[in-house]
N, C-alpha and C positions, 0 to 999 in steps of 0.2 A: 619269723623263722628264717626268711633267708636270708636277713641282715646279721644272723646268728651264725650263718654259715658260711659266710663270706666273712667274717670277722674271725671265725677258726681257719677258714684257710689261709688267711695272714697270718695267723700264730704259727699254722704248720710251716710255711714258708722261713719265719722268723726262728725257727727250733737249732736249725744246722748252724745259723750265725751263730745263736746263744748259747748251743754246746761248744763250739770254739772257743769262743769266750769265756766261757765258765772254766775249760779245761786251760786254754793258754794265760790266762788274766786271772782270775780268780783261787784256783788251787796252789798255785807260783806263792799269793801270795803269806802264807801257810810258813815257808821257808822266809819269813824276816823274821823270827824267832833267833835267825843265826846272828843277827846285830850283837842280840844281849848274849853270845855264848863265845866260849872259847874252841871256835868247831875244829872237828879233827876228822878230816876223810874218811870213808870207811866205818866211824863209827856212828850207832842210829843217831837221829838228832834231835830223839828224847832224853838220848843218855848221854848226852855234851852236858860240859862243866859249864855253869850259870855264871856270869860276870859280870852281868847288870850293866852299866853303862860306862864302862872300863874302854869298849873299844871306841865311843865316842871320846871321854877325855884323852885316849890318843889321837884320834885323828886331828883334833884341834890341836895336840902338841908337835904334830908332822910339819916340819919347814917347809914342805912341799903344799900343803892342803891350801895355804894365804896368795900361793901364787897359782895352785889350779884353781882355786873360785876368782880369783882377781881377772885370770885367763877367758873364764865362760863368762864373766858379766860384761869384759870389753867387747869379745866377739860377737857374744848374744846383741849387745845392744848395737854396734857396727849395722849388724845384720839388720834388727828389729826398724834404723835410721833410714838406711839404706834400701830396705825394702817395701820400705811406705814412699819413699821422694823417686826413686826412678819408675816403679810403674804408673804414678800418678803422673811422673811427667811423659812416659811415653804415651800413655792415654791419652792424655791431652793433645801431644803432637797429633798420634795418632785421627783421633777426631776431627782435625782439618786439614786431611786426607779426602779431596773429592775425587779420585778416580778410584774406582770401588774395587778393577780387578789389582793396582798394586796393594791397595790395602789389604787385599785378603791375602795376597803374596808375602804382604811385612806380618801378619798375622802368623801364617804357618810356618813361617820361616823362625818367629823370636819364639814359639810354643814347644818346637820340636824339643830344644835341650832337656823341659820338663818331665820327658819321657823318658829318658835317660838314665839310668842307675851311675851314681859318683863311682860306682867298679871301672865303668866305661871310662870318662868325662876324667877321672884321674891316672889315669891310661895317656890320655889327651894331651891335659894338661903337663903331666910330666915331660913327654916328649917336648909340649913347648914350651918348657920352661927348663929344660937340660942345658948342661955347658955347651952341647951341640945343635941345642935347639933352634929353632926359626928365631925366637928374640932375639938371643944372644948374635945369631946372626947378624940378624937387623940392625941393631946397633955395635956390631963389629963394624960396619959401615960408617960409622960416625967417629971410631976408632974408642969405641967404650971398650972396656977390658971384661971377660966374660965374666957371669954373674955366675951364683949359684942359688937361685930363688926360692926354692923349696928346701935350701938347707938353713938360711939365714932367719935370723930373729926379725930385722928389718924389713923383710917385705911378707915374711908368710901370713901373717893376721892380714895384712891388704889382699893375699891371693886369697886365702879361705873367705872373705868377706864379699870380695867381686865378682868369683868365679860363682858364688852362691846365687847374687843380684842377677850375673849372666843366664843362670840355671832357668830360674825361678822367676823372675820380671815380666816375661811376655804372661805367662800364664796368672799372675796376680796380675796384670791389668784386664783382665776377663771382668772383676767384679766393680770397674771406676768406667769402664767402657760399658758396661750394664746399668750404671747411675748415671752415666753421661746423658743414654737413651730416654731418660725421664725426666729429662727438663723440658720443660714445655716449650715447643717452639715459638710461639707466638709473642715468647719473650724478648727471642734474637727480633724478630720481624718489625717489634715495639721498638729493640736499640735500633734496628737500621734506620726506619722512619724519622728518629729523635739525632743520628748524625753521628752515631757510634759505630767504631770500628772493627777490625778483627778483634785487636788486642782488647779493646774496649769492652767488648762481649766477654772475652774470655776471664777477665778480671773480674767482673761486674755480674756475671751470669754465670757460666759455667764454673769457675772454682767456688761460691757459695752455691749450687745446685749441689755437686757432689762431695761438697765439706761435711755434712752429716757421717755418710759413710767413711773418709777420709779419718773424721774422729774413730768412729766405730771399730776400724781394723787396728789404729794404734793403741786402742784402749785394751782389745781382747789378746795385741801381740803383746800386752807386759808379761801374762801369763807365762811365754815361752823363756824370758829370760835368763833362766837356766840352764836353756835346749841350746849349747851352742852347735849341733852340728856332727854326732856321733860319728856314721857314716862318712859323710863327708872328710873331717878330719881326718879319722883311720885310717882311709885310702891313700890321705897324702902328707901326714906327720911322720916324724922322723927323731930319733934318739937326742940330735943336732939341734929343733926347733920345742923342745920340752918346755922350754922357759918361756915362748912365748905361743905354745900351740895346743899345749896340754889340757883339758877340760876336763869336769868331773866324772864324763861318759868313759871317756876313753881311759882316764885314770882308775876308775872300777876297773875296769877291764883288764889294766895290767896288773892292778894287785891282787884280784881275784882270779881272775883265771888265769895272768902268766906269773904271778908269786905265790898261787894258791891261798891267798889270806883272806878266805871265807870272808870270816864274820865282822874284817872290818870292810871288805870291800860291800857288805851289805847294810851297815853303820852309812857309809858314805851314800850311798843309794838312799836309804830309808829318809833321810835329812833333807836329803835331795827335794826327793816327792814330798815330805814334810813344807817344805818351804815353799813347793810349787802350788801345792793345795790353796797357798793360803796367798799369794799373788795372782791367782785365777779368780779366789773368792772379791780381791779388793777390782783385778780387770773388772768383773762380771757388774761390781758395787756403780762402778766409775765409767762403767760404759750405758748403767741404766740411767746415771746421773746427768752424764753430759749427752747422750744420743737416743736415751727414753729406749734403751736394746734393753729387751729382759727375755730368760729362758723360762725362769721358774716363774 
C-alpha cells in the first residue's frame, strides 16, 4: 500500500507536465490536416477545400525548396562535425589540467554562453561583426577593407556554425568530461610504470576510454539533421544571406506566417518531421549497433 502511494504521488507530480504536453504537443497536432487543404483564414478547417497532396507537389516544384534543404543539411551537418570534435577536444585538454582552481574557472567561464538565449548572443554578435564593429576594427589595423559578415553569403554559414560550437561546447563537454572520470586509473599508473608518456596515455588510454560515448552522441546527433538552428538563425539572417542561410524552420516561418500560406507552410513542416522520424529511427538502430545504447 504504500508503494501504491508513492507511485500516485509521482503521477500526481507528472499530471501538470503531461497536461502541457497534451495541450502544446498533442492538440497542435490536429492542425496538419491543413497540409492536404487549400486553407483560407477565417474559415473553420472542416469546411477548407480538400487538395490532397497538391501542396506537396508544389513545394518540390519551388526553386527555392533544393536550396532551403541543401542550406539545413550543410549547416546541420557543419554543426553535427563540429560539435562532436571541439568538445572532445576541449575535454581532453581540459583533463590535463592539474590545478583544480583554474579548471573550475575554464569550466564556468566556457558554460556561461549556454545560458544564454541567441536574443542576447545575436545582439552581441552583431555589434561584433558590424562595419563598426571590434573585427572590422581589428583588422582595419592590418589595413583589411571593412567586411559586412552578417550580410555575405561567404562567411555567414561559418558564423552560424562557430558562434553555435562557441554557445554550446563547454557545456557538451560535461558529458566526455563525465567518461573521462571512468577510466580506471590504474591504467595510467600501468603506462607510467611501462615508460609511456603524456601523449602516450592520452592515445592509448583515454581516447579509447571515452570512444564508446564519442560513438554514441554522433550516432544519436544524425537524428538532428534537419535542426539547423531555428532560433539561432532568425536572430541573425537577413533578406541578403537567403541563399546561403535560409533553412526549412525559418522558411516555414516566412511562408506561413509572413506570406500567410497556411497549408503549404504545414506540407513543408509535416515532411520535415516525416523525415526526422525516420533518421532518429535509423540513429537509434545504429547507435544500439555500434555502442549496444538502446531505449526501447
Amino acid at each position: 500500500m504504500r508503494d501504491k502511494k508513492t507511485i500516485m504521488h509521482y503521477h500526481i507530480m507528472m499530471l501538470p507536465g503531461a497536461l502541457l504536453l497534451f495541450v502544446f504537443s498533442i492538440v497542435p497536432m490536429f492542425g496538419l490536416v491543413m497540409a492536404f487543404q487549400r486553407f483560407v483564414p477565417g474559415k473553420k478547417i472542416w469546411k477548407q477545400n480538400w487538395i490532397g497532396f497538391d501542396n506537396f507537389t508544389f513545394m518540390l516544384q519551388i526553386p527555392d525548396s533544393k536550396q532551403v534543404l541543401f542550406n539545413t543539411l550543410i549547416i546541420a551537418s557543419m554543426k553535427i562535425a563540429a560539435g562532436i570534435i571541439v568538445p572532445v577536444t576541449f575535454a581532453l585538454l581540459l583533463n590535463e589540467v592539474r590545478l583544480r582552481s583554474f579548471k573550475r574557472l575554464v569550466q564556468t567561464v566556457v558554460y556561461l554562453p549556454h545560458f544564454m538565449s541567441w536574443v542576447i548572443l545575436a545582439g552581441i554578435l552583431a555589434n561584433i561583426l558590424s562595419l563598426e564593429g571590434i573585427l572590422n576594427q581589428f583588422l582595419a589595423l592590418f589595413g583589411v577593407d571593412p567586411i559586412m559578415f552578417l550580410a555575405s553569403n561567404t562567411w555567414f554559414r561559418h558564423i552560424v556554425v562557430w558562434s553555435d560550437v562557441w554557445k554550446e561546447f563547454g557545456f557538451g563537454a560535461i558529458v566526455y568530461l563525465a567518461a573521462l572520470t571512468g577510466i580506471n586509473p590504474s591504467l595510467y599508473e600501468a603506462a607510467e610504470m611501462d615508460g609511456a608518456n603524456r601523449l602516450h596515455k592520452l592515445v592509448y588510454i583515454t581516447l579509447p576510454g571515452i570512444m564508446p560515448t564519442v560513438v554514441l552522441l554522433t550516432t544519436l546527433s544524425l537524428g538532428n539533421v534537419l535542426n539547423a538552428g531555428f532560433d539561432q538563425i532568425f536572430n541573425l539572417y537577413n533578406p541578403l544571406v537567403y541563399s546561403s542561410g535560409d533553412i526549412i524552420d525559418t522558411y516555414v516561418y516566412r511562408i506561413g506566417i509572413v506570406q500567410m500560406q497556411y497549408g503549404l507552410a504545414t506540407a513543408v513542416g509535416l515532411l520535415k518531421s516525416v523525415v526526422a522520424i525516420v533518421l532518429i529511427a535509423i540513429s537509434y538502430r545504429l547507435a544500439y549497433r555500434l555502442a549496444n545504447y538502446r531505449i526501447f
